[in-house]
N, C-alpha and C positions, 0 to 999 in steps of 0.2 A: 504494500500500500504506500501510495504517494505520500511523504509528510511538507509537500509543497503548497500554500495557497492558490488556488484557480490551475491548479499544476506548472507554477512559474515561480513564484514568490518564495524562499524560503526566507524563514522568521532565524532573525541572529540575537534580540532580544527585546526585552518588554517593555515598553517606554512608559507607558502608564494603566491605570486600569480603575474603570468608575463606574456610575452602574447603570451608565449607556452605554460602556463597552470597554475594548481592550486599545493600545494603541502598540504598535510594533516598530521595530526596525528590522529591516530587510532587504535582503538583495534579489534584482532581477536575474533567474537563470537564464533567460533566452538573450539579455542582450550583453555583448563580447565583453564590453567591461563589467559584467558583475555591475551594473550600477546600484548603488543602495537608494531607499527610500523609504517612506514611511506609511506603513500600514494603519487605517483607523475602521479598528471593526465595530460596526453599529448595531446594536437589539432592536430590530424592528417592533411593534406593538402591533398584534394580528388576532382575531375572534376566532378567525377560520379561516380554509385555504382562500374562499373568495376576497377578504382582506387582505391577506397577504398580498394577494396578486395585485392588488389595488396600489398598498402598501410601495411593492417591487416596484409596478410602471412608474408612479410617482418621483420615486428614486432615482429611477435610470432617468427622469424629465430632468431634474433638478441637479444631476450630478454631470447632465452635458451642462445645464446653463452654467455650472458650478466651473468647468472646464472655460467655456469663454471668458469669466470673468478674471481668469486668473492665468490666461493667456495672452488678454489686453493690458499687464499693467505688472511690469516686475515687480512691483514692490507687492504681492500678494502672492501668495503659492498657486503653484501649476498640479492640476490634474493631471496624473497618466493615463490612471483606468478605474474602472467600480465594477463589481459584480455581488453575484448573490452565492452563498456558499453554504450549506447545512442549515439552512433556512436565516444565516446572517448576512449581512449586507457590510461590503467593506469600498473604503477609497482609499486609491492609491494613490501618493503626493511624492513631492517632492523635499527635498531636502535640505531644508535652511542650513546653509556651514555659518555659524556664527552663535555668537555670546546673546541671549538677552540680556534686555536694559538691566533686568537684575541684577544678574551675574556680571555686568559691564560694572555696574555703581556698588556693589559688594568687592570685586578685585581693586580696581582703579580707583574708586573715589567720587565724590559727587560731581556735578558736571556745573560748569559757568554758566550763567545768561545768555549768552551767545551760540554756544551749543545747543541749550536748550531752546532755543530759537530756532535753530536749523530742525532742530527734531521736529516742535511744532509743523514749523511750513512745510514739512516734510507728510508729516502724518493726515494734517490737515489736506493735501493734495489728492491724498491716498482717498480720505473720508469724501471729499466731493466725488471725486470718480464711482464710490461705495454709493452713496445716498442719493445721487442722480438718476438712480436705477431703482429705488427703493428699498435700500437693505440698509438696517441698521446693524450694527457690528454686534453689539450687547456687551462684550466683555473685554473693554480697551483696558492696560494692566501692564505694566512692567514686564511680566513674563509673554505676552503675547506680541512685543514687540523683539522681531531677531535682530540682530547688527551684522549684515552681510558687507565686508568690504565697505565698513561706515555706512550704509544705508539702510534706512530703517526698512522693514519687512513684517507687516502686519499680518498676522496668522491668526488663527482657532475663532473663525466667527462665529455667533454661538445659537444661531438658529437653526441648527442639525438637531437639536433634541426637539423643535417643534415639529420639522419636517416629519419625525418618524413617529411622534409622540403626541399624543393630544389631549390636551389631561383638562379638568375643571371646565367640562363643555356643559352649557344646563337646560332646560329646557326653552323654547323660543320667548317665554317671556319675562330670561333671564338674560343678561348680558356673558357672553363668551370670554374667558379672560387665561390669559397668555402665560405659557410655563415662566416662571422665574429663574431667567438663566444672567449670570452674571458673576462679579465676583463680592462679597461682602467688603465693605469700604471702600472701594473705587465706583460702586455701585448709586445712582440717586436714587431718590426718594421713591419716584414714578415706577424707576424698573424695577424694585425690590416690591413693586405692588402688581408686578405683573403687566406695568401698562409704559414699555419705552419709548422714548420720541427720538428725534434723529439728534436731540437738546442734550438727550443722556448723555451720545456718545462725546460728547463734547466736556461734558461735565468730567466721563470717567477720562480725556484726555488730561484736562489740565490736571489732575489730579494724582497723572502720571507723570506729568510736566514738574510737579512738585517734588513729587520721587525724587525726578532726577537732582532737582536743585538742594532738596537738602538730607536723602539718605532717610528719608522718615514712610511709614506707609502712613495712609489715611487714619486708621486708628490709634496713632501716636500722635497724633496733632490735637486731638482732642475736637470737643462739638458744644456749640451752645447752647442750653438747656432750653431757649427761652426758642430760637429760632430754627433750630436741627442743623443751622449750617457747620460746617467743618472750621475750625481755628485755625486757620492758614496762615496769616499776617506777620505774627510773632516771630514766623522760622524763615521767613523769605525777605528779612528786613531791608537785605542789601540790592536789591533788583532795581527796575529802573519804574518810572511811576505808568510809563506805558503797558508795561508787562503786568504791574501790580491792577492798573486799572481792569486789563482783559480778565486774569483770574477772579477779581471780583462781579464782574458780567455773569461769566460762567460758571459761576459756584453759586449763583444762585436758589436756594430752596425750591423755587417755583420756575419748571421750564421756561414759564410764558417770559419769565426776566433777563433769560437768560440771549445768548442771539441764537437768531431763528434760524441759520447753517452756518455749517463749514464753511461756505465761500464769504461769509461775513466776518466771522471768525478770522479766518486769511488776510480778509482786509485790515482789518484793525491792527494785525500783528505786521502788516507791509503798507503803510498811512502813504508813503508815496514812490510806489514799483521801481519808477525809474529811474532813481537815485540810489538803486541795491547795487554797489559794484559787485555783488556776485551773484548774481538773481538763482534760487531757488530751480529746483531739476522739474522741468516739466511733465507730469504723469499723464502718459494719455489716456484720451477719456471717450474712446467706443462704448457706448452702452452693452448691455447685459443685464438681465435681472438674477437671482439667486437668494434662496433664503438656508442655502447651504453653510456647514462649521467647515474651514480649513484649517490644516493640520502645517505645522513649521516643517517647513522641506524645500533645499535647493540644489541639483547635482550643478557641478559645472562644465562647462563646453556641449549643453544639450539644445540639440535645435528642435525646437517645438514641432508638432504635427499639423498640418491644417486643420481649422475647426469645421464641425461636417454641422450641414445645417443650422448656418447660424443667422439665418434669415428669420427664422422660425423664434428667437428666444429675443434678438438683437434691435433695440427702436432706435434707428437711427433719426438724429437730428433734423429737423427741418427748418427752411425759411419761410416758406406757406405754411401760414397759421390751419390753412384746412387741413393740410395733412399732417402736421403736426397734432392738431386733437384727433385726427384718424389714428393717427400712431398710439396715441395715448391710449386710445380708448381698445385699440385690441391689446396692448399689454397689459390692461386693467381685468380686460376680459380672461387670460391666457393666467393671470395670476387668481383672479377670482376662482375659475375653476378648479384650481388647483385647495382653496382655501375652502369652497363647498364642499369637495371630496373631504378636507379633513373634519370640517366642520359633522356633516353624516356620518362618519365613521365613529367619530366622539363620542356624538351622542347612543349609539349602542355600546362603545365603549362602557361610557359611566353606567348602562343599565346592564350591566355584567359584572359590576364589583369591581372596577378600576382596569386602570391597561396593565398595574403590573400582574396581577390577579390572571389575568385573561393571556397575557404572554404564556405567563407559567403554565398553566394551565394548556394552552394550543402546542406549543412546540417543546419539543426534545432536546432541543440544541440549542436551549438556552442557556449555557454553562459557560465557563471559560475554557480553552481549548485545554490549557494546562494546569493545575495545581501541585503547588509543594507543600510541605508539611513546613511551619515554621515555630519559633517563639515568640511572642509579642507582650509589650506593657500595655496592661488593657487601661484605658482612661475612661470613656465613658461612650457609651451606644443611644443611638438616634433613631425612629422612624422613620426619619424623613430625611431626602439626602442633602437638601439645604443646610439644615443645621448640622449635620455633622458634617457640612467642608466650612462651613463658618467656628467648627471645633477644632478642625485640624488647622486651619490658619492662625488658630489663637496659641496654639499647639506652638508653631513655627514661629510664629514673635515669641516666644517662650524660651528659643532655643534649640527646640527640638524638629531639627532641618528633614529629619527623617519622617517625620511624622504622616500617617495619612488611613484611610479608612478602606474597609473590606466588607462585604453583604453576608451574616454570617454563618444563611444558610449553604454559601459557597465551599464551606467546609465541615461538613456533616457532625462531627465530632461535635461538636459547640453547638449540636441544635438545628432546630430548622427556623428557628427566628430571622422575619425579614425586616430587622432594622442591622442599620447600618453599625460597625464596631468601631469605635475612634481607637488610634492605639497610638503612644507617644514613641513607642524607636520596635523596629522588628530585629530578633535574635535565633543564633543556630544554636542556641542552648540554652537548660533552661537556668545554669548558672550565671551566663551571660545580662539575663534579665534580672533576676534575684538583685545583681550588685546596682541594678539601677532604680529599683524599686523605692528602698528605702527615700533618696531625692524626691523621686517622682508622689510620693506620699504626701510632700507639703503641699502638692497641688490638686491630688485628688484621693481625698481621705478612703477613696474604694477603690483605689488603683490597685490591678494585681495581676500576675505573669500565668500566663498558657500557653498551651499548645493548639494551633488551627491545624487542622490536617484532613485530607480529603480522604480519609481511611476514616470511617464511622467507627472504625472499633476501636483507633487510637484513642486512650485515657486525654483529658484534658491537662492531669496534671498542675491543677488553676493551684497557684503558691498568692496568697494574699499578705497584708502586712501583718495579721495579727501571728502568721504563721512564723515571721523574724523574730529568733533569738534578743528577748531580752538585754538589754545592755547592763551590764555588770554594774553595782554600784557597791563602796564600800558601807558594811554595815556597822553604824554603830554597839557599845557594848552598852545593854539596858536592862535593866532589871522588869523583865516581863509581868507585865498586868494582869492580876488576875483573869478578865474576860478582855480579849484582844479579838476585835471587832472590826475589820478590814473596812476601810472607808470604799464608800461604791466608785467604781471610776466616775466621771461628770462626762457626757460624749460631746462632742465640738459641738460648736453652735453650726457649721457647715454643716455636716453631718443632718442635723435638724431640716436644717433647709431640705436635702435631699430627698429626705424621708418624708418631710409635708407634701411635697410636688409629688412624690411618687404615690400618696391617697389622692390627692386630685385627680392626678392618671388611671390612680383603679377605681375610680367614683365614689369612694370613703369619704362621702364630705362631713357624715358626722365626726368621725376620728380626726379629721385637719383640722374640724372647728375647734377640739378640745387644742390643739397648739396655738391657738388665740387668746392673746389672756384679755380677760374680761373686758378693760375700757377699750380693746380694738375691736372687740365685738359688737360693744354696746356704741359704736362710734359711726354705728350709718342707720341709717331708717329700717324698719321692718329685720334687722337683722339678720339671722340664720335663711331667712327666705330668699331677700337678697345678694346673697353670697353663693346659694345653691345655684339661684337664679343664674345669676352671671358666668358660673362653671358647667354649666350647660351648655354654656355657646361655645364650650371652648374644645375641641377634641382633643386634642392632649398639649399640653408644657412642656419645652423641652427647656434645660438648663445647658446655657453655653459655659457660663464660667462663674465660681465664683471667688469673690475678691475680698478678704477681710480687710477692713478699714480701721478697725479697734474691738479687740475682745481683753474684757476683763473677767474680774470673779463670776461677776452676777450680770454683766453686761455686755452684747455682742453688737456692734456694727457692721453689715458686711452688705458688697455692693452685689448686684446677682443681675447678668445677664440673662434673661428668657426669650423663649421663640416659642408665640400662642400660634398653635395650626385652628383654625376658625372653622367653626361645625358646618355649618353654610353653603360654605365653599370653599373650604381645604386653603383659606389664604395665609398665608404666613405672616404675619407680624412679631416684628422684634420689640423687645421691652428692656431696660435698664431701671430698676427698683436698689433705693437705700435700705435696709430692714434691718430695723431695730428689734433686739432681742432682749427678753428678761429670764434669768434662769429662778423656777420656780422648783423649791426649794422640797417642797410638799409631795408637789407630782413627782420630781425627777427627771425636768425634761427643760428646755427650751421653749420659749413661748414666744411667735410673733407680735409684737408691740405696738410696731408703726412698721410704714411702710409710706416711699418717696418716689414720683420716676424723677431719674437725672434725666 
């Protein structure tokens, strides 16, 4: 048996892996040089074969236009080829050689005004060419810019998970509302609500832009409590008042403030073109449409293929306004249809128990091609795969560069649970993890080492912290008391926190209520009613992180990131709460006191 992808491709190794799919690297066998490139296999969402099939033509539609657009415009990846394979769907890219912005401002250092200038006018070129076609990128980021030979190379656009995926469709006289694909803190307000404009990606540019200038991510700058904007100002003192001005446009809370495109955006950052002694590299701009994700890939010395049929996806420009709205109106058409079919499919979608539900359930060859057995420091598990990459990023400003999440019914040993596992570093032993454990304990009072393994009869082997060796301490010499009475341990005030979230998750609201101490009870209208009330709407809490602020004897402070999934419509909303804690004395326990959003 072949171990080749489409019997051409063999996999050299894993590049990433999430729960739309795997990403690979790999060499072509058929052409002379071995050329390498990069594999992105995608989980389609199918009822049955007749959706699949739907599903497939769609793909092959969208993975040519995907090829024009990335054929017009080097600064964006080139398609090779896509196909369908064990009932998954993969594209083949190209191969970016070069450092992300990250990896560029992590080695090297943070970048001048004037740099960051070029990158601007740069990216900005790129986004007109992107959004004159109507694609919005969704997840503009430090890491999704490569540095090929100094030029910027914008990759992994992030409407491939809608293409195959069509989630929180409602009935017609509900409004339809858009997977939430993006990255936590480069992300605005609109698209973490599911509703992006072409304003976002401009928002998550500068914000990139900021990156560069001072080395900091979005959530190290800090947020006004009063306005939701970002605290930018403080860290970018030294710039010039042009540049200060434009970030302030585009950081605006509210799209409608912010400017209405990229080519206005461009303007303002080049106030008079022809006085640039080095005027900015022209991106051409042949139309294409695409609501395709590309993947970072560039071989060098490859001469592109003709594009077949590019009549068919391609509006080209006009100076007669009649055909210019002709044009418009059949690519409005040609996209519409496309957006009806998902639209229909959604809707039996969600009357089948969701699309992951209905994957699993239709196909066999939903797996990953390969699993190993490893070790991992477990941190904390998710339902939803939002909040656990919004855990694994917190993970990574933490320190821990390794950090990242797995599905954990992916490895039978651990369960057939479809929430997602956070884990702060992966190990080939399980002594390896032990020594890190202890650390990892200041940050997650239930953090503890196992084994994942795609063998159901491999032991977990889960070592926890209460399972570490006592630390030795000298004993004084005492004349023992008649009755010697072990004082109870007192459990963190953290600790507490988890344990209340975790009744609101299993619908225990009388048991959560008793961790309320009395004036917080007695501190809203109709009480107990209204507290039941309101955790009805909520389908579960997830807890991103939490942050002690001050814990004393009898007193906790501590700040707690939350992500409420809304009963309604599965929407996600994040929270930041201060909670003040009283330890009561009588019960033995922690008692919520107050509580603040930042």
């Amino acid at each position: 048996m072949s171990n080749l992808l489409d019997n051409r491709y063999r996999v050299t190794s894993v590049l990433g892996s999430g729960g739309f799919g795997e990403t690979y690297l790999a060499e072509d066998t058929k052409m002379p040089s071995k050329r390498r490139c990069v594999i992105k296999q995608l989980k389609p969402v199918a009822d049955n074969p007749q959706m699949y099939e739907l599903l497939q033509q769609r793909f092959h539609r969208e993975a040519a236009v995907l090829e024009t657009l990335g054929e017009e415009s080097r600064y964006i990846p080139k398609l090779y080829a896509n196909f369908a394979e064990n009932g998954l769907f993969y594209l083949v890219q190209e191969w970016v050689d070069g450092l992300t912005l990250t990896e560029e401002i992590e080695r090297n250092g943070k970048w001048n005004e004037d740099a960051v200038r070029k990158l601007l006018i740069s990216i900005l070129q790129t986004l007109i060419y992107v959004h004159d076609r109507g694609i919005i990128h969704r997840d503009i980021k430090p890491d999704n810019i490569i540095l090929r030979a100094g030029e910027p190379v914008l990759i992994d656009f992030g409407a491939v998970k809608e293409t195959l995926n069509v989630s929180t469709i409602r009935s017609s006289s509900q409004q339809a509302h858009s997977i939430v694909i993006g990255t936590p803190g480069f992300m605005a307000s609109e698209q973490a609500a599911g509703r992006p404009f072409f304003a976002s990606d401009l928002y998550s540019l500068a914000l990139t832009a900021i990156f560069a200038l001072t080395g900091q991510y979005p959530q190290q700058l800090g947020t006004d409590p009063q306005t939701g904007e970002v605290i930018w100002q403080p860290h970018v003192m030294g710039i010039s008042a042009n540049l200060k001005a434009i970030f302030t446009k585009v950081m605006q809370f509210d799209p409608r403030d912010r400017y209405s495109s990229a080519r206005e955006m461009l303007e303002a950052l080049q106030p008079n073109p022809l006085n640039q002694s080095k005027p900015a590299k022209s991106v051409p701009i042949p139309p294409a449409m695409s609501n395709m994700q590309t993947v970072a890939v560039t071989p060098k010395g490859y001469t592109p293929p003709a594009v077949q049929n590019q009549s068919v996806y391609v509006y080209q420009s006009q100076q007669d306004p009649k055909k210019k709205v002709l044009g418009q109106l059949l690519a409005i058409m040609i996209v519409g249809g496309a957006i009806g079919a998902a639209i229909a499919l959604g809707v039996v979608i969600a009357q089948n128990g969701g699309i992951v539900a209905i994957w699993n359930k239709f196909s066999p060859f939903n797996k990953p091609a390969a699993k190993f057995p490893f070790y991992f420091l477990a941190d904390s598990a998710f339902e939803d795969i939002e909040s656990a990459t919004r855990k694994v990023e917190k993970l990574k400003e933490q320190g821990y560069k390794d950090a990242g999440m797995f599905l954990i019914s992916d490895y039978p040993n651990l369960g057939e649970s479809k929430w997602q596992q956070v884990y702060a570093e992966k190990f080939t032993n399980l002594d390896g993890c032990k020594s890190k454990l202890k650390e990892h304990l200041k940050f997650a009072e239930d953090a503890y080492c196992a084994l994942a393994s795609p063998n159901k009869k491999d032991p977990v082997q889960r070592f926890a912290g209460s399972d570490l060796p006592p630390i030795p301490s000298p004993s004084p010499t005492v004349t023992p008391s008649k009755t010697a009475t072990p004082s109870p341990v007192k459990p963190s005030p953290v600790k507490a926190i988890r344990d209340y979230y975790a009744l609101i998750n299993n619908r225990q609201f009388q048991e959560a209520w008793k961790n309320l101490t009395p004036i917080f009870q007695n501190s809203r209208p109709k009480e107990y009613r209204e507290f039941t009330k309101f955790w009805f709407t909520i389908k579960n809490v997830s807890i991103i992180e939490v942050r002690p602020v001050e814990i004393k004897e009898n007193v906790a402070i501590l700040d707690v990131d939350l992500a409420y999934q809304r009963e309604k419509d599965n929407a996600i909303l994040p929270e930041t709460l201060r909670i003040s804690l009283i330890w009561n004395a009588d019960l033995g326990q922690w008692q919520i006191n107050e509580t603040n959003q930042q």
